[in-house]
Every structure is written in C-alpha cells, then in structure tokens.
C-alpha positions as a Markdown table, in Angstrom:
| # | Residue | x | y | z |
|---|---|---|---|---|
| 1 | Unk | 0.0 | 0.0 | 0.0 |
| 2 | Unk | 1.6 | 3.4 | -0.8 |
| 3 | Unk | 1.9 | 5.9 | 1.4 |
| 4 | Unk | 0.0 | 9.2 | 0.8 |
| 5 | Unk | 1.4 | 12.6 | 0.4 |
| 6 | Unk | 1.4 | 14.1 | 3.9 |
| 7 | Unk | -1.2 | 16.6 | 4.8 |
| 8 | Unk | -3.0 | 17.9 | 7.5 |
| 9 | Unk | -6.0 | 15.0 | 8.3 |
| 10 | Unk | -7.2 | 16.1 | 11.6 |
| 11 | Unk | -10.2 | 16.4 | 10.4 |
| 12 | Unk | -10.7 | 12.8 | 10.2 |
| 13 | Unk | -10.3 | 11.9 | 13.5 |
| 14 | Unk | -12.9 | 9.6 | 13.9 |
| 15 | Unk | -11.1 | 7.4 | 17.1 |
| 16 | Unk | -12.6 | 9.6 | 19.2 |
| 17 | Unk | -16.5 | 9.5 | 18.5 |
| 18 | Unk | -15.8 | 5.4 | 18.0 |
| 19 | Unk | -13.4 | 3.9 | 20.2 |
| 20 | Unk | -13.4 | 0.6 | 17.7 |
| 21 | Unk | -12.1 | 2.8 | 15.0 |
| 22 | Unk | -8.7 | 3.4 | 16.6 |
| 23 | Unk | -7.2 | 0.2 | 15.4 |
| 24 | Unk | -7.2 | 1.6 | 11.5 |
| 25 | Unk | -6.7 | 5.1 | 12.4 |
| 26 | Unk | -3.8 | 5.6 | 10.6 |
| 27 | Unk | -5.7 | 3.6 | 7.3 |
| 28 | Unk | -9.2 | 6.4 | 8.0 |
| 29 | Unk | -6.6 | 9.7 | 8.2 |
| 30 | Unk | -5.3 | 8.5 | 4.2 |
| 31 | Unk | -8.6 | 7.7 | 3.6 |
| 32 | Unk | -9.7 | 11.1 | 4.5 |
| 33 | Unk | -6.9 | 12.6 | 2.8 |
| 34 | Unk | -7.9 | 10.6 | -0.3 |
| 35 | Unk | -11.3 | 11.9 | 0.1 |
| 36 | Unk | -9.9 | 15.8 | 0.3 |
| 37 | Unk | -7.6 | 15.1 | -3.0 |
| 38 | Unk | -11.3 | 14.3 | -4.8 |
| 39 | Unk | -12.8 | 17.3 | -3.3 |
| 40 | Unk | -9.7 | 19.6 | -4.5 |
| 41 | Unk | -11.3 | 22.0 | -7.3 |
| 42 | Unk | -8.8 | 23.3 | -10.2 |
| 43 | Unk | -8.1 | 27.0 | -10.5 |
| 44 | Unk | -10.6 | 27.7 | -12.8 |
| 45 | Unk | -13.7 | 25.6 | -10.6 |
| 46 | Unk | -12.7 | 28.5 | -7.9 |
| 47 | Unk | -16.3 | 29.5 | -7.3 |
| 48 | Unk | -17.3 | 25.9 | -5.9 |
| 49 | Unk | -14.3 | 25.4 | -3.8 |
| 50 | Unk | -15.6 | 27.0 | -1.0 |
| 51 | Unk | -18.7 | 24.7 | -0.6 |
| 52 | Unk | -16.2 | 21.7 | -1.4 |
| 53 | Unk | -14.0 | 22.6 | 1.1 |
| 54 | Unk | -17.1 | 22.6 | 3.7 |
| 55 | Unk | -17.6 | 19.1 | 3.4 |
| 56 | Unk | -13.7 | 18.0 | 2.9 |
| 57 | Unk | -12.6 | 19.7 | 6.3 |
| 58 | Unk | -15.9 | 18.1 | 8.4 |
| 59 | Unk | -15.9 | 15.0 | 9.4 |
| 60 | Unk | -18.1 | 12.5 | 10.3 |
| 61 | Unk | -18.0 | 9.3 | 12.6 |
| 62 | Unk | -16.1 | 7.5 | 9.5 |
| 63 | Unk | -18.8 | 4.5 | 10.5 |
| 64 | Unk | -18.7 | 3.1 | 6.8 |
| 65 | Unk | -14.8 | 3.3 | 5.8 |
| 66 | Unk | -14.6 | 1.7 | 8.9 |
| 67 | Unk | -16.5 | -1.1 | 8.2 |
| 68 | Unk | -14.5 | -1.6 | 4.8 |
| 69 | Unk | -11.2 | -1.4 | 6.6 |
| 70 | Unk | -12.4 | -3.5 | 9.7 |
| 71 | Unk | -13.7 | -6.2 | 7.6 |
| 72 | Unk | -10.9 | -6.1 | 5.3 |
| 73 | Unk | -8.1 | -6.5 | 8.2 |
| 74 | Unk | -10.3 | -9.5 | 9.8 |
| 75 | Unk | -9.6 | -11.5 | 6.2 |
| 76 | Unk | -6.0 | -10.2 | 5.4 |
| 77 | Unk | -4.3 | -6.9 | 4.5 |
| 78 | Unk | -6.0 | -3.7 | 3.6 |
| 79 | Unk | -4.7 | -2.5 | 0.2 |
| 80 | Unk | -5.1 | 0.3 | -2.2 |
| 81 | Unk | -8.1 | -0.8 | -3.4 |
| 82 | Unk | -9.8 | -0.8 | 0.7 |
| 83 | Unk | -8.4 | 3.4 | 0.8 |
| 84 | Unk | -10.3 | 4.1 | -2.1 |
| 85 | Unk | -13.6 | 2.2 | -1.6 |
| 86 | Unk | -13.8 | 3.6 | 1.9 |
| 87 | Unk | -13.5 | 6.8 | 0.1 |
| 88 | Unk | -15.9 | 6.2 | -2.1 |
| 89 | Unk | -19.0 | 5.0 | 0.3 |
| 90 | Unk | -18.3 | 7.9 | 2.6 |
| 91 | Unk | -18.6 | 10.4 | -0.2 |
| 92 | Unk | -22.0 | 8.8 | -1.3 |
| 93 | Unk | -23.0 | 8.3 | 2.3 |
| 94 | Unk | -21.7 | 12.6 | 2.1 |
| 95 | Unk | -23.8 | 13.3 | -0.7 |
| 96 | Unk | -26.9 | 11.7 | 0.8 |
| 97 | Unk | -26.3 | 14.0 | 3.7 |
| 98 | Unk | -27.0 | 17.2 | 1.3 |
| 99 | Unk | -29.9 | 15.8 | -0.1 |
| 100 | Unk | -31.7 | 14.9 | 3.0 |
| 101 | Unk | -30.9 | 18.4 | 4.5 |
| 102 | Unk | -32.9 | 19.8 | 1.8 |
| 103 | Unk | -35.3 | 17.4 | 2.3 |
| 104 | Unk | -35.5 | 17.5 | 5.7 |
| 105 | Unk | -35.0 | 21.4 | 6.2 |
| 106 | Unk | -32.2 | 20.7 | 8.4 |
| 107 | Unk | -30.3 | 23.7 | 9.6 |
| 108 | Unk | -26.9 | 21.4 | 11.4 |
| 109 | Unk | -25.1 | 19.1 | 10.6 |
| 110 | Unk | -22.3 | 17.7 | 12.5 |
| 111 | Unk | -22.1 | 21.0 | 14.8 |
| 112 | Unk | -22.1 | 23.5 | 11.9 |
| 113 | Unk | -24.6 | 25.3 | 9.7 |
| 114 | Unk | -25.2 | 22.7 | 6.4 |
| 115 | Unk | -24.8 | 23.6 | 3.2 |
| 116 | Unk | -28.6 | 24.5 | 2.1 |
| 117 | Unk | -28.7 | 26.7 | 5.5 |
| 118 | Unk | -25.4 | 28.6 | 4.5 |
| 119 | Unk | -25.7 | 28.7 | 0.6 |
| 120 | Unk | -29.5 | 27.5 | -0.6 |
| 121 | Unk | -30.9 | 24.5 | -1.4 |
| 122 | Unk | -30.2 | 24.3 | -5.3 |
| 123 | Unk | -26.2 | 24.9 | -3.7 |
| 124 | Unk | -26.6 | 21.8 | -1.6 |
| 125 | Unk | -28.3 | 20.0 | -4.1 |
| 126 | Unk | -26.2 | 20.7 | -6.7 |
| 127 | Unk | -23.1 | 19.7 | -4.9 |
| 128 | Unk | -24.2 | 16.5 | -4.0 |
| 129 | Unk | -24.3 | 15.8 | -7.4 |
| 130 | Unk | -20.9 | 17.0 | -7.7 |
| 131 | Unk | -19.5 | 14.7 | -5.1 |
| 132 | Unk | -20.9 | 11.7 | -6.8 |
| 133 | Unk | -19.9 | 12.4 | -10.1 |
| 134 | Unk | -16.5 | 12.4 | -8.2 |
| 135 | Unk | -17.7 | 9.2 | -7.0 |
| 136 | Unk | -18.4 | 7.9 | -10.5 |
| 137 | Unk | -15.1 | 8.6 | -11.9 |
| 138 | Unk | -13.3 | 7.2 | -9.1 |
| 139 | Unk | -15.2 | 3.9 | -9.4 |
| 140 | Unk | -14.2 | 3.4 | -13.2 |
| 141 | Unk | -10.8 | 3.2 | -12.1 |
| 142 | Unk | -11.9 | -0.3 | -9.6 |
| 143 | Unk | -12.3 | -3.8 | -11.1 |
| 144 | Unk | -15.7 | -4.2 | -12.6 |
| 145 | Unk | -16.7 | -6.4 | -10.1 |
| 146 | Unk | -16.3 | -4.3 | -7.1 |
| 147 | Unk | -17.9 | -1.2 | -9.3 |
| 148 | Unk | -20.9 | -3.4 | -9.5 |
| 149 | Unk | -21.4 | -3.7 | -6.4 |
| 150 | Unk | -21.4 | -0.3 | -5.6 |
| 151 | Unk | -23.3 | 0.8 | -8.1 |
| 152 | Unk | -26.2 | -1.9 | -6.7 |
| 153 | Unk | -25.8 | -0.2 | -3.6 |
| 154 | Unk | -26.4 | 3.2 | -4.6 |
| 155 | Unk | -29.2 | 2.2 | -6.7 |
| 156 | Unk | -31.2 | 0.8 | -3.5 |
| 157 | Unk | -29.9 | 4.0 | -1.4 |
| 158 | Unk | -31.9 | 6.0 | -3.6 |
| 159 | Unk | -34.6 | 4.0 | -4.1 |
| 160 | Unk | -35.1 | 3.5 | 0.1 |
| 161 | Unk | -35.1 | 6.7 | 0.2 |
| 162 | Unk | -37.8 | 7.9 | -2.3 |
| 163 | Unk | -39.9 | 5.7 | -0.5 |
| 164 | Unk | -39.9 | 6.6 | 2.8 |
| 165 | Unk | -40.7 | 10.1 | 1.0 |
| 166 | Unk | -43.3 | 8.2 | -0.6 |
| 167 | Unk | -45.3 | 6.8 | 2.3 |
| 168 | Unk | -45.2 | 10.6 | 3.7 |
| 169 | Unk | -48.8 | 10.1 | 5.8 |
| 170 | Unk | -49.5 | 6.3 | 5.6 |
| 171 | Unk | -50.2 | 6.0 | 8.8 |
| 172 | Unk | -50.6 | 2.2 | 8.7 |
| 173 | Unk | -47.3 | 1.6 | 7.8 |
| 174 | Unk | -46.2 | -1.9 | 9.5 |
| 175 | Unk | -43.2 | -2.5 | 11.2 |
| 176 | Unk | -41.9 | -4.9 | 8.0 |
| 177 | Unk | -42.7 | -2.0 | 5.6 |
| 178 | Unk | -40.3 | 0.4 | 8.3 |
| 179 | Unk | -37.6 | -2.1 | 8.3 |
| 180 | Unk | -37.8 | -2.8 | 4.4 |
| 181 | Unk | -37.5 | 1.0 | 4.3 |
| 182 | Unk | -34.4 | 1.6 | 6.2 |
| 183 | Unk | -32.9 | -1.6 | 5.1 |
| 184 | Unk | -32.4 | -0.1 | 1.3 |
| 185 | Unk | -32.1 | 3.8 | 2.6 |
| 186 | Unk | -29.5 | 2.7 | 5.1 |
| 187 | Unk | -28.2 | -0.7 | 5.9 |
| 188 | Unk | -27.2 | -2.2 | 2.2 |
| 189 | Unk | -24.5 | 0.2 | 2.6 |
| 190 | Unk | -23.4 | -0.7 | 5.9 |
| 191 | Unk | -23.2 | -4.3 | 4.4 |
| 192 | Unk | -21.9 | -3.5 | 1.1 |
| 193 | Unk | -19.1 | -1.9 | 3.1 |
| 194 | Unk | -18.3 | -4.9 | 4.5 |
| 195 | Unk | -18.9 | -7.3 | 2.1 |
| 196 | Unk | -16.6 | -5.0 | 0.0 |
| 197 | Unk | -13.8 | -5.0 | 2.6 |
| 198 | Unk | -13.8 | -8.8 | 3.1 |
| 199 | Unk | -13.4 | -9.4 | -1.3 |
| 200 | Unk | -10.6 | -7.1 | -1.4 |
| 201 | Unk | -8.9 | -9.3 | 1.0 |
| 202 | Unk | -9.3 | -12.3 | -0.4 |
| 203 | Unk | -11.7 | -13.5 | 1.7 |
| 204 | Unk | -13.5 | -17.0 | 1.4 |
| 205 | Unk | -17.2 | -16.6 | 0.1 |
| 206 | Unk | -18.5 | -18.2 | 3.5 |
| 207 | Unk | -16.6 | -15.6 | 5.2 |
| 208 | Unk | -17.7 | -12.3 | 2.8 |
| 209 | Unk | -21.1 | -13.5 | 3.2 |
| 210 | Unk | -20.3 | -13.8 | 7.1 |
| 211 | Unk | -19.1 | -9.7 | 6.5 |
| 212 | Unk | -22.0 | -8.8 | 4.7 |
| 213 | Unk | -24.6 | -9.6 | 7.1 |
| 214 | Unk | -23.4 | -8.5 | 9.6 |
| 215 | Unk | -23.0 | -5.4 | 7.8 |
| 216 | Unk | -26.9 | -5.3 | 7.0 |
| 217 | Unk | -27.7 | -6.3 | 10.6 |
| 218 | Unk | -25.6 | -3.6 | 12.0 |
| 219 | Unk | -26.8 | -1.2 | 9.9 |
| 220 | Unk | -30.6 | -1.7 | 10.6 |
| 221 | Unk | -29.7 | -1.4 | 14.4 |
| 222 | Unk | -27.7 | 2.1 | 13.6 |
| 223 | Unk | -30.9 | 3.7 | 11.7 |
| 224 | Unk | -33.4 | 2.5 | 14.3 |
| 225 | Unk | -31.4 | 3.6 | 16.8 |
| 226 | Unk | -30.4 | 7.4 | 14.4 |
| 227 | Unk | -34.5 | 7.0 | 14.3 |
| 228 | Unk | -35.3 | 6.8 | 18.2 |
| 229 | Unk | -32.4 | 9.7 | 18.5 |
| 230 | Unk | -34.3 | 11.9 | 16.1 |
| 231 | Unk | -37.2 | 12.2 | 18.5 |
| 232 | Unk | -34.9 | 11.8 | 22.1 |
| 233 | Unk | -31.8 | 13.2 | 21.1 |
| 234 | Unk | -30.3 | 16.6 | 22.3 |
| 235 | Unk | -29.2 | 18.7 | 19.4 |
| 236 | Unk | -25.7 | 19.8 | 21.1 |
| 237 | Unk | -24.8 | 16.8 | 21.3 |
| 238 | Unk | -26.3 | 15.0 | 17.8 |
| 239 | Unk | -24.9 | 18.0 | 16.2 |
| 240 | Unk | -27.2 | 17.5 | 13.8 |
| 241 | Unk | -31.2 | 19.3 | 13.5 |
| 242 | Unk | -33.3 | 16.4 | 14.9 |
| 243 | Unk | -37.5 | 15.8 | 15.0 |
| 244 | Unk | -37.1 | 15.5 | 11.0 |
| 245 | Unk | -38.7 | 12.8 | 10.9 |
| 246 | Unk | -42.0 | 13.9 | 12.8 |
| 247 | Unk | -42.0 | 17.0 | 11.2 |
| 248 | Unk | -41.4 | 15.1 | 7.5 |
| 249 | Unk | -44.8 | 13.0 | 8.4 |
| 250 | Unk | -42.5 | 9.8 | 8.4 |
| 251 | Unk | -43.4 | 7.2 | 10.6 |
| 252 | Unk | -40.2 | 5.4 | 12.2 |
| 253 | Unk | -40.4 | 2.2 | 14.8 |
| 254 | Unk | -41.1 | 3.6 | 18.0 |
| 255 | Unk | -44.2 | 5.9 | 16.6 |
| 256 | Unk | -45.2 | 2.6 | 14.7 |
| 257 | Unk | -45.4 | 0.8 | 18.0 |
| 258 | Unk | -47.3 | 3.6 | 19.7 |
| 259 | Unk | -50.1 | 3.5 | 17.3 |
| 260 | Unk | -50.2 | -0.5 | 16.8 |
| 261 | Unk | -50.7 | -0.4 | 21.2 |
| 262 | Unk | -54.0 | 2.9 | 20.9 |
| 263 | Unk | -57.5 | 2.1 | 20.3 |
| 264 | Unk | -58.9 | 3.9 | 17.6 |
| 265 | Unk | -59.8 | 7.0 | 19.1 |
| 266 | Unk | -56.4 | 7.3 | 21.1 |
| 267 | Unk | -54.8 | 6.3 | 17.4 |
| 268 | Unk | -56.8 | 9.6 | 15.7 |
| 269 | Unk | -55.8 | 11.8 | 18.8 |
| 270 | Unk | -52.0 | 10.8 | 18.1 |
| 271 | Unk | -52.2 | 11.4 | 14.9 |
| 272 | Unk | -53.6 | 15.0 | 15.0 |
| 273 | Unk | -51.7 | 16.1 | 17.7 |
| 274 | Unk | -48.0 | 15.3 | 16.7 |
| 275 | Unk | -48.3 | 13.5 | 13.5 |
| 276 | Unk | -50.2 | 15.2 | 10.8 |
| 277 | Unk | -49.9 | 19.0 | 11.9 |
| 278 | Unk | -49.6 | 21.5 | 9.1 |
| 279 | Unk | -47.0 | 23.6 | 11.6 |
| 280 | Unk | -44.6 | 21.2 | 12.6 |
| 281 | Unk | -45.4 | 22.6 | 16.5 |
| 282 | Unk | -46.0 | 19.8 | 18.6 |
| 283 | Unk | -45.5 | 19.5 | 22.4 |
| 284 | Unk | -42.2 | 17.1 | 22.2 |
| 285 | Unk | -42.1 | 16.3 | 26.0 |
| 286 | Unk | -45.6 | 15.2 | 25.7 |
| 287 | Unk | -44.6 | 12.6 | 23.1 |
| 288 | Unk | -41.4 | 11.1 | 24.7 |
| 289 | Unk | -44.0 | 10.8 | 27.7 |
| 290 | Unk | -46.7 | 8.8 | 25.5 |
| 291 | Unk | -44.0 | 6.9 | 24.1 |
| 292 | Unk | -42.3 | 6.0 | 27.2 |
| 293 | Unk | -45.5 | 5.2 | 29.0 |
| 294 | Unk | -46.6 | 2.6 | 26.0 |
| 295 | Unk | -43.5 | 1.3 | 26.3 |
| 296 | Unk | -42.6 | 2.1 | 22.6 |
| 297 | Unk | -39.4 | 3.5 | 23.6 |
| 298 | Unk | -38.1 | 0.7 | 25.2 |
| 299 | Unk | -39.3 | -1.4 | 21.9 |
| 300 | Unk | -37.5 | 0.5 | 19.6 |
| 301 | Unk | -34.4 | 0.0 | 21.8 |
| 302 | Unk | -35.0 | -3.9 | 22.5 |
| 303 | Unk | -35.3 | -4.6 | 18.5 |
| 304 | Unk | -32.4 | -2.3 | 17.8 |
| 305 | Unk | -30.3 | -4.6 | 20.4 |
| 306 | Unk | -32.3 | -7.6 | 18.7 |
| 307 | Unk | -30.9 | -6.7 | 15.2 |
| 308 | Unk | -27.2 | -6.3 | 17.1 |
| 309 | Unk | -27.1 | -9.5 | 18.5 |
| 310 | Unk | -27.9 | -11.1 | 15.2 |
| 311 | Unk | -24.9 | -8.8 | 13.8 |
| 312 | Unk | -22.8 | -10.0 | 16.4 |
| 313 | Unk | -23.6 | -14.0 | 15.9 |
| 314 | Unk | -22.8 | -13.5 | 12.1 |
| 315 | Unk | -19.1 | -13.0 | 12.5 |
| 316 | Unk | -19.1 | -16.5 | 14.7 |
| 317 | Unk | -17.0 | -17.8 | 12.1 |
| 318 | Unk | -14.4 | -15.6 | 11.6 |
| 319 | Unk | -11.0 | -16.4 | 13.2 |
| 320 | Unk | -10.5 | -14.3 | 16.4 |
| 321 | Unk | -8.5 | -11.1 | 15.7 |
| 322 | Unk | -8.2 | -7.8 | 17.0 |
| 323 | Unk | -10.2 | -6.7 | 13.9 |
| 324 | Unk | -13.2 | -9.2 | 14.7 |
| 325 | Unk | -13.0 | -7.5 | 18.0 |
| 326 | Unk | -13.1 | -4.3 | 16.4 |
| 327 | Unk | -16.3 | -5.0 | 14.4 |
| 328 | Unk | -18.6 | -6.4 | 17.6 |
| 329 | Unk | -17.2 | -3.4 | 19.5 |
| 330 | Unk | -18.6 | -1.1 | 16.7 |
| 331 | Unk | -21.9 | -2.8 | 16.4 |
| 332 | Unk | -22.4 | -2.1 | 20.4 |
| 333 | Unk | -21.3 | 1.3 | 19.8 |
| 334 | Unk | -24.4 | 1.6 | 17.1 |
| 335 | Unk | -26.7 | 0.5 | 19.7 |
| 336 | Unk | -25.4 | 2.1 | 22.7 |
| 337 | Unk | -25.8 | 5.4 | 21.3 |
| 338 | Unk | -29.2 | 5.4 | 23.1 |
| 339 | Unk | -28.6 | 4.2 | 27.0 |
C-alpha cells in the first residue's frame, strides 16, 4: 500500500467519537486525505471550492470506511483498493447528507450550519451531485466487479429513500414495511461496506457472506437507533437538527409501535396532535412521555439490540483477531448510542 502525500487530516479523527475505529486510524486519516484530493477543485472551478471545502474539512463518525477497513483486516491486508472504496461509500454516504438536508429542512449538521442553510438548497443539491460524479469517476478506475457492487448499492440507497418520501402520511405503515424501508435507505450500505472489505482481501465466500450480514444487521440497528435519537436526542450533542422525521410526516419504529398499542380513538388523537400538523409545533415532551409510558421506547431499543445481537452472531466464524473485535465493538457502539 503506498503511502499518501502528507497533509493535515485532523479532520478525520474519527477514534474519538468510535473507540473501535482506533485500530485503522492511521488507514481512515489516508482515507480522508484521499477523500480531500477528490474534493480539490482546479483553478478555474474556484467558485465551488468554498462549498467543497465545507464538506472535505468536516468530518463524520467515519462508521462506513470503517466497516471496509475493519472487515478487510479481519480477512488479510487492507490495500489500495480498501483506501479508495472507503472513500468512495463515505462520499456517497456525504452526498446523501446534502440531499436529505434539503429534504428535511435541516439547519446542522455535525455541529455546523449545512450547506442548504449557509448557501440554498439548489447549492446543496447541486453539490451533491458533484460529489458523486467524483464518486463515479473514481469507481471506473476499480475492477468491474467491485464497481458493481457499488453501483447496486447506490441504486437501492436512492430508491429507500424515495420511498420513505413516498409513504409521507400512511399511517398504517407496519413495522416490516419500516424495516424494508431503512434496510435499502440505510443498511445495504453498511453491508456493502463490509462485504466489499472482506473481497478485497481475499476472503473465502463463507466468510464475505459472514461480512455482509453482519453489515446489513448492523446497519438496521444504527438507523433505528439514528431513528429513536431523532425524536430523544439533544441537538448539542447529535450535532445535527433532529424531529425530521416527525416534522417530515414519516413514521419510524417507535411511533409505529405507539399507534399499533391505541385504540382507535387514542390512534386519531395521536395522529392530530404530533403527527399530521400542518405547523410542525408539537409539544415534544408530551410525546417522549406517551411513548415511554406505551413502552414504545423501550421497543424501539430492545429490537435495535435484537438486530445487534444477530450482527454479532454472524461474524461467529471468523477467526479471532483484534479486527473481529473491532467489528462487535462497533456494532455495540451503534446501539449504545441510546442508553
């Protein structure tokens, strides 16, 4: 593996927002460098470099280049080919991040203004498409195979997403439908990551298969958990605008549960007050109560640490390393972001 040109990567200090991540710290800082080099604009592009450079010097958690560089290291070395795919599924995971701030109104993102906030919405939507046409270029430079793969995974990221958009107001939306939902919108990348990671290692197929669902497990405990955040989570320390989701008219598991355990009347009452109100103003404290009372809350939780286990169960396999180790540590971490 080559070393990178040295430069400044504090940015990408993900270690400390998730502990697991410090054994391929030194792997995520050239992956974040690799991920500034694509967001470099010529002299002549000098009008977008500003907005580029808002999203190059902010950093995320690093959850998904982890995953590729964690499952990579649990089959073998992590080459070349690991730096740029983790580069690659955090700039899509980067340019779904602009979209749904324009979607969701959302004013913060990881503890600063967002780009539709500072510079509009056709800005932010604009420059997501800019990041992953970066994203495309990059990938025709990987084997076909691996290309494929990503391409599969963007195609069901996008297609998750437009329909949780779609089911806006359906309020009989089941708990299968929810966890189809999030499953495309959310976890195929978590276990393409993985999947991906394992393959460029030279992993068995019993043991990328191993990878990948634990991947998808993982990643449907991280978006019910992002989900139960988004309605008990404190903004200064989410960093990020939260009660989207109510405010979108998009049902998520605990609200699910809520109206599955309410009598019809209670159900309509729910719905009015919180759910379906034209001004977004809704008495949140009241809400955290009803859910808490109903015990939806603690449902929520108990499937997200359902989903974790099964995670957890599917790396069984793998030879013990500091890597596996790694991997159920991260997994926990999803999950124990709500105590």
């Amino acid at each position: 593996m080559q070393s990178p040109t040295h430069t400044d990567t504090s940015a990408f200090a993900p270690q400390s927002k998730v502990p697991a991540l410090r054994l391929i710290a030194e792997e995520l800082s050239m992956v974040g460098e690799l991920i500034k080099q694509q967001l470099t604009t010529s002299a002549r592009s000098g009008d977008i470099s500003e907005l580029l450079e808002h999203i190059s010097n902010r950093s995320g958690k690093m959850i998904r280049p982890g995953l590729v560089l964690l499952a990579g290291r649990c089959c073998g070395k992590i080459t070349d080919e690991h730096i740029s795919v983790a580069a690659i599924v955090e700039m899509m995971h980067n340019a779904t991040l602009l979209h749904d701030d324009v979607i969701d109104e959302g004013k913060q993102r990881r503890g600063l203004p967002t780009i539709n906030n500072l510079w509009g919405n056709e800005s932010a939507v604009l420059l997501g498409d800019v990041i992953l046409s970066r994203v495309f270029k990059m990938c025709a430079e990987l084997e076909s195979k691996v290309a494929k793969v990503i391409a599969a995974a963007a195609v069901r990221l996008c297609e998750g997403e437009l329909r949780q958009v779609i089911q806006k107001h359906y309020w009989q939306l089941s708990e299968k439908e929810y966890l189809n939902v999030i499953t495309e919108k959310s976890a195929v990348l978590f276990s393409s990551s993985c999947y991906l990671g394992g393959q460029l290692a030279g992993a068995g197929e019993s043991q990328v298969k191993s990878l990948a669902e634990y991947g998808l497990n993982t990643g449907i405990a991280f978006q019910i958990t992002d989900d139960l955040l988004d309605i008990v989570g404190d903004e200064s320390k989410a960093g990020k605008t939260l009660g989207s989701d109510i405010n979108k008219h998009k049902l998520t598991l605990a609200l699910i549960h809520l109206l599955n355990t309410a009598d019809e009347k209670k159900k309509n009452t729910i719905i009015a007050s919180f759910l379906d109100r034209a001004d977004a103003q809704y008495d949140k404290n009241a809400l955290i109560e009803m859910l808490d009372r109903s015990g939806s809350l603690e449902y929520a939780h108990s499937r997200a640490k359902e989903f974790t286990a099964i995670a957890k169960q599917a790396l069984s396999g793998l030879k013990q390393s500091d890597a596996k180790d790694a991997l159920i540590d991260m997994a926990n971490f999803m999950v124990g972001r709500v105590s």
